[in-house]
MIKEDREN-474980 format. One record per residue (C-alpha): x, y, z; residue in three letters; residue number from 1. Coordinates in Angstrom, 2 decimals, always signed. Layout:
! MIKEDREN-474980
(rec (X; Y; Z); "ALA"; NUM)
...
//
This chain:
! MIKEDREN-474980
(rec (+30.71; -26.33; -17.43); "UNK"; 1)
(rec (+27.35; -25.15; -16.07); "UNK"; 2)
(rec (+25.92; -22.36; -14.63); "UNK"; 3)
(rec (+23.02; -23.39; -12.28); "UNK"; 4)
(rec (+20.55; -20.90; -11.20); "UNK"; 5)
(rec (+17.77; -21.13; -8.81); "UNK"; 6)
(rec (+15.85; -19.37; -6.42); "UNK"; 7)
(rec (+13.08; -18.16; -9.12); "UNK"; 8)
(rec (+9.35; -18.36; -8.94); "UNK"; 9)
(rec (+5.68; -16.19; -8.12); "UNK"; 10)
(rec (+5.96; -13.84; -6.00); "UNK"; 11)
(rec (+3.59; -10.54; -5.62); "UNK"; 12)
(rec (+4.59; -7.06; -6.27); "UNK"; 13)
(rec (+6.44; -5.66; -3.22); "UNK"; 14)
(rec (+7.38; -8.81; -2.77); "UNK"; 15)
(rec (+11.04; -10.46; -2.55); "UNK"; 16)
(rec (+13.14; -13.40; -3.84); "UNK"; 17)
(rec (+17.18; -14.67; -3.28); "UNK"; 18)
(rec (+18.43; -16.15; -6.40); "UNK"; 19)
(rec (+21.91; -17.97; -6.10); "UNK"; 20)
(rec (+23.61; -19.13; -9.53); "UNK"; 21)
(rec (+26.35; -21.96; -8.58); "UNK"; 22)
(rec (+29.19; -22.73; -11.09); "UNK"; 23)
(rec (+30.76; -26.16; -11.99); "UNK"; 24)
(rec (+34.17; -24.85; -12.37); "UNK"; 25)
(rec (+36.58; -23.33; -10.28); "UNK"; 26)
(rec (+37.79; -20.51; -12.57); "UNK"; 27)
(rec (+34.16; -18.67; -12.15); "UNK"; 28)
(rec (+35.90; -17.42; -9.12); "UNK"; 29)
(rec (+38.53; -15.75; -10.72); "UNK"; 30)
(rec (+35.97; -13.08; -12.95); "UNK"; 31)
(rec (+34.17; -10.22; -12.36); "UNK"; 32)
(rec (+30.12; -12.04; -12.31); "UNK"; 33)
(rec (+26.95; -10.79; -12.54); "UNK"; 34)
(rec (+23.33; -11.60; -12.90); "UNK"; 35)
(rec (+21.51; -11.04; -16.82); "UNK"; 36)
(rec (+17.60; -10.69; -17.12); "UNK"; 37)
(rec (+16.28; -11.55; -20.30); "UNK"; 38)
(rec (+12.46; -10.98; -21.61); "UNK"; 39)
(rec (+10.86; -12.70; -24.53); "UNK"; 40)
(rec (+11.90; -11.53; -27.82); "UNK"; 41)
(rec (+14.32; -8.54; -26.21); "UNK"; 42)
(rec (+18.21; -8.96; -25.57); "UNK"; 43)
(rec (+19.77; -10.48; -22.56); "UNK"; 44)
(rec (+20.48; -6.92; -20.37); "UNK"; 45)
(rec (+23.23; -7.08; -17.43); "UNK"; 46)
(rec (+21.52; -6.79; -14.25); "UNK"; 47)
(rec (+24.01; -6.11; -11.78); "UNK"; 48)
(rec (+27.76; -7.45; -11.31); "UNK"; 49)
(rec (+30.48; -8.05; -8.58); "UNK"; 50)
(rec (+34.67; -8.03; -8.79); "UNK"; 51)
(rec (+36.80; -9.93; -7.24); "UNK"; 52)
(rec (+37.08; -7.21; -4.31); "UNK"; 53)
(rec (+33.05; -7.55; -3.68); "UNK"; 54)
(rec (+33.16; -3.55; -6.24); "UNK"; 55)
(rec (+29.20; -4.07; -7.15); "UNK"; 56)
(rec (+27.25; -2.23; -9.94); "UNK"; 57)
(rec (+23.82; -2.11; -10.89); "UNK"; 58)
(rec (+21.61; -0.91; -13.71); "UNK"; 59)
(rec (+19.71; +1.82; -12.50); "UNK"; 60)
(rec (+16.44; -0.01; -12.46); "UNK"; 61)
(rec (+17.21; -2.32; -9.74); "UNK"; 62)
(rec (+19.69; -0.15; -7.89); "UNK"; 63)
(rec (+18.52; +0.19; -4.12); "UNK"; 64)
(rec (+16.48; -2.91; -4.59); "UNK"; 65)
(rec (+18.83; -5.33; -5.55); "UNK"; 66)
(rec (+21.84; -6.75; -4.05); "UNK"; 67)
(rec (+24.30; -8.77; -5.82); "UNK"; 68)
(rec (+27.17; -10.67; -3.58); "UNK"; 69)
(rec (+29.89; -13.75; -4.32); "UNK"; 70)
(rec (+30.92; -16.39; -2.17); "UNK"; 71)
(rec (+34.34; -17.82; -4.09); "UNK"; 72)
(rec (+34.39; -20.77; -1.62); "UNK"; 73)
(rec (+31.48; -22.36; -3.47); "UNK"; 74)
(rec (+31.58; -20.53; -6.86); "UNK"; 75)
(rec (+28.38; -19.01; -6.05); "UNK"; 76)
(rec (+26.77; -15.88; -6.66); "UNK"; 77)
(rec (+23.59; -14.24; -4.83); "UNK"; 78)
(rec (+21.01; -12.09; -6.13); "UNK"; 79)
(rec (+18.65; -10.82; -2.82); "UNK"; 80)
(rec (+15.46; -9.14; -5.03); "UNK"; 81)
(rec (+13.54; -6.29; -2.67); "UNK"; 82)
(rec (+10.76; -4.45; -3.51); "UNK"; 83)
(rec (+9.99; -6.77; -6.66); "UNK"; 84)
(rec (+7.63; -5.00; -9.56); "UNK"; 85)
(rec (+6.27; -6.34; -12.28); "UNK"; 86)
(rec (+8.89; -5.10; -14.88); "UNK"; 87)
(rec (+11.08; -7.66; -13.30); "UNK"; 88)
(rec (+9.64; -10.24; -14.56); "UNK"; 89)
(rec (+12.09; -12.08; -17.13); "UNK"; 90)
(rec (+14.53; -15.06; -16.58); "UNK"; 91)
(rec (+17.75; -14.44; -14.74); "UNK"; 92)
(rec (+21.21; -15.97; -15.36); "UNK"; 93)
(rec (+24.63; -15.29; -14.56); "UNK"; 94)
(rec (+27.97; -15.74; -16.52); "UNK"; 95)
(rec (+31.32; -13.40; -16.30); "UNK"; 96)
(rec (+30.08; -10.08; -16.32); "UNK"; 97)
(rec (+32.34; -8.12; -18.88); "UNK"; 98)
(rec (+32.51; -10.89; -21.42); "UNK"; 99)
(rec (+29.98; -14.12; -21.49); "UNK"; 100)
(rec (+32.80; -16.70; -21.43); "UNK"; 101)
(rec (+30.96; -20.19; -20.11); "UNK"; 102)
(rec (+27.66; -21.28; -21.62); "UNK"; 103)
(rec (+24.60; -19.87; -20.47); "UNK"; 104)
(rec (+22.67; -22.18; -18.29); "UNK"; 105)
(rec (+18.34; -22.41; -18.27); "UNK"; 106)
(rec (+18.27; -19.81; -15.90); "UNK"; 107)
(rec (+15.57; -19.09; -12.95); "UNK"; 108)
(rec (+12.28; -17.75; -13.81); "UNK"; 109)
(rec (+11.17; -14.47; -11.69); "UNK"; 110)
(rec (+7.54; -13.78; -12.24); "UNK"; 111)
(rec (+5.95; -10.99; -10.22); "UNK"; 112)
(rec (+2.33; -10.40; -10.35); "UNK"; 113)
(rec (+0.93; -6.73; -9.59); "UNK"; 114)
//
């Protein structure tokens, strides 16, 4: 199984970036997903998710700049990154949201300079 994220890179403050995470397996399309951040030395924090009926949450430091969708078709899931500051700067992933079943993949740098 992998979890293959990309879409990552430089990008100034104000500044925006679409990450898309595509799974190997079918069954990624049968979860709730979402997208993690993770920071060096701090825990991997949940980002934002999406259910099966395209229900989306975010954590309240990304909500109205982020915007998390699915497409099942291709076991894929979107991140589109607005307004981009320099606290979201980290490495982004995605798994199943309410429980990390697959393995985590490398993830997709995000680096925004102010």
């Amino acid at each position: 199984v992998q979890l293959q994220a990309s879409g990552g890179g430089l990008v100034q403050a104000g500044g925006s970036l679409r990450l898309s995470c595509a799974a190997s397996i079918r069954t990624f399309s049968d979860y709730t997903v979402g997208w993690f951040r993770q920071t060096p030395g701090e825990e991997r924090d949940l980002v934002a998710t999406v259910s099966l009926s395209d229900t989306t949450n975010y954590a309240a430091s990304v909500l109205g700049r982020f915007t998390i969708s699915r497409d099942d078709a291709e076991h894929t899931v979107y991140l589109q990154m607005n307004s981009l500051k320099s606290e979201d700067t980290a490495v982004y992933f995605c798994n199943t949201a309410l429980r990390a079943i697959y393995p985590w993949g490398q993830g997709t740098q995000v680096t925004v300079s102010s």
